[in-house]
C-alpha positions in Angstrom: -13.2 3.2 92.6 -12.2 1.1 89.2 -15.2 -0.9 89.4 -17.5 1.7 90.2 -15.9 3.6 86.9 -16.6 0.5 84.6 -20.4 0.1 86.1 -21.3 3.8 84.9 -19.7 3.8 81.6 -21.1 0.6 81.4 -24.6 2.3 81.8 -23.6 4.7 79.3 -23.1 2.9 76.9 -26.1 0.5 77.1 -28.4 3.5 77.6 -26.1 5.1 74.1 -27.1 1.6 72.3 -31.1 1.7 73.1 -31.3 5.2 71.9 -30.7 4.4 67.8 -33.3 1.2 68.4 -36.0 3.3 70.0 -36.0 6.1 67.1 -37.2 4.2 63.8 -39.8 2.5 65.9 -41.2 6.0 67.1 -41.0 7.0 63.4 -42.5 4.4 62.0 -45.9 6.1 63.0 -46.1 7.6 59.7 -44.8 4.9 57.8 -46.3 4.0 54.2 -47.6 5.7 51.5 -49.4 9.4 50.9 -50.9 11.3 48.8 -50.4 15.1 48.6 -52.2 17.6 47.2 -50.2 21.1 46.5 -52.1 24.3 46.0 -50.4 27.3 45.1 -51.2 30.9 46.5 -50.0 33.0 43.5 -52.4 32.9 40.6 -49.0 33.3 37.9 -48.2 29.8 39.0 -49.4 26.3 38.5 -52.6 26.4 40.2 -51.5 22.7 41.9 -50.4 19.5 41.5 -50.8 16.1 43.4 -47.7 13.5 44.1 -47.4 10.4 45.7 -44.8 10.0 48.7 -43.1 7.1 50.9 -42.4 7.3 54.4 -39.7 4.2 55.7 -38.3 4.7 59.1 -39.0 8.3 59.2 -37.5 9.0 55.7 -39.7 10.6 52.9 -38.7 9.2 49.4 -40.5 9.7 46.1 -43.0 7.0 44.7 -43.3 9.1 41.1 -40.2 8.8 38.8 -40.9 12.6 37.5 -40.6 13.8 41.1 -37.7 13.2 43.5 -38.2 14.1 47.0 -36.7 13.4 50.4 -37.1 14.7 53.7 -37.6 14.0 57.5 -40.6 13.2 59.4 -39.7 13.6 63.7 -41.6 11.3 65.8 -43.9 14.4 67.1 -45.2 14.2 63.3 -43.5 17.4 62.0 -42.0 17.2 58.8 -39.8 19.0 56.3 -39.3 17.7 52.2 -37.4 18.9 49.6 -39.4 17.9 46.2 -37.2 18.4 42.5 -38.7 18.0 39.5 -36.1 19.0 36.4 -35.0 22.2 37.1 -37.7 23.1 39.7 -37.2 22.8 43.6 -39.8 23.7 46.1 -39.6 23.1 50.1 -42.1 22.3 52.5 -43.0 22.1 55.9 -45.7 20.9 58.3 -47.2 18.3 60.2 -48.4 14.9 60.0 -50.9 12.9 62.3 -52.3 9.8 62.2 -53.5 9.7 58.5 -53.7 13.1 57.7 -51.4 16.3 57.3 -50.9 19.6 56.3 -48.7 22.4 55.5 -46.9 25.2 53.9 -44.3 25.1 50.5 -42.4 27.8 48.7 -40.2 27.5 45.9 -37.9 30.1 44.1 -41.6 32.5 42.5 -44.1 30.6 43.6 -45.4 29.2 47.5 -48.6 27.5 48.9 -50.1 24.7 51.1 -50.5 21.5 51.1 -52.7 18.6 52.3 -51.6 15.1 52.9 -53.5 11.7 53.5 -52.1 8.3 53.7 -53.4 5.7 51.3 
């Protein structure tokens, strides 16, 4: 019975240390660089903007000192970001596939969409 114990945690754990392995690779889909353009709905704000993200391992980092933003992309393509610029903070969701995405934003007055292609 001890041998049979130690074979199935044994299996456990190997099946445990192929899980963190197979998760950048499957996020790595959407790795590089994109460009997004942000339109807002409510004509008392901006009318839009465009900013330049990364995407490492799943990760969304900013590529524009002005803007900071991080986020999560899943493997599926769906992806949430948090984008700060100053004293402003907006938060967006949506989807990504192959080169191309799109989605909705809000911030504290103002919300919108948002298109997104990889360059």
């Amino acid at each position: 019975m001890g041998h049979f114990r130690k074979l199935i945690f044994a299996s456990r754990v190997l099946v445990l240390l192929a899980l963190p392995a197979a998760t950048p690779a499957a996020a790595a889909t959407f790795d590089g660089n994109w460009s997004v353009q942000i339109v807002s709905s409510n004509s008392a704000c901006n009318a839009g903007t465009s900013v330049s993200i990364g995407i490492s391992n799943g990760q969304v980092a900013s590529n524009n000192a002005m803007v900071a933003a991080s986020g999560r992309v899943a493997e599926a393509g769906s992806i949430s970001v948090t984008l700060i610029s100053g004293i402003k903070r907006a938060v967006g969701f949506g989807h990504l596939s192959g080169a191309s995405g799109s989605g909705t934003w809000r911030a504290a007055l103002c919300s919108g969409t948002w298109v997104a292609q990889r360059i």
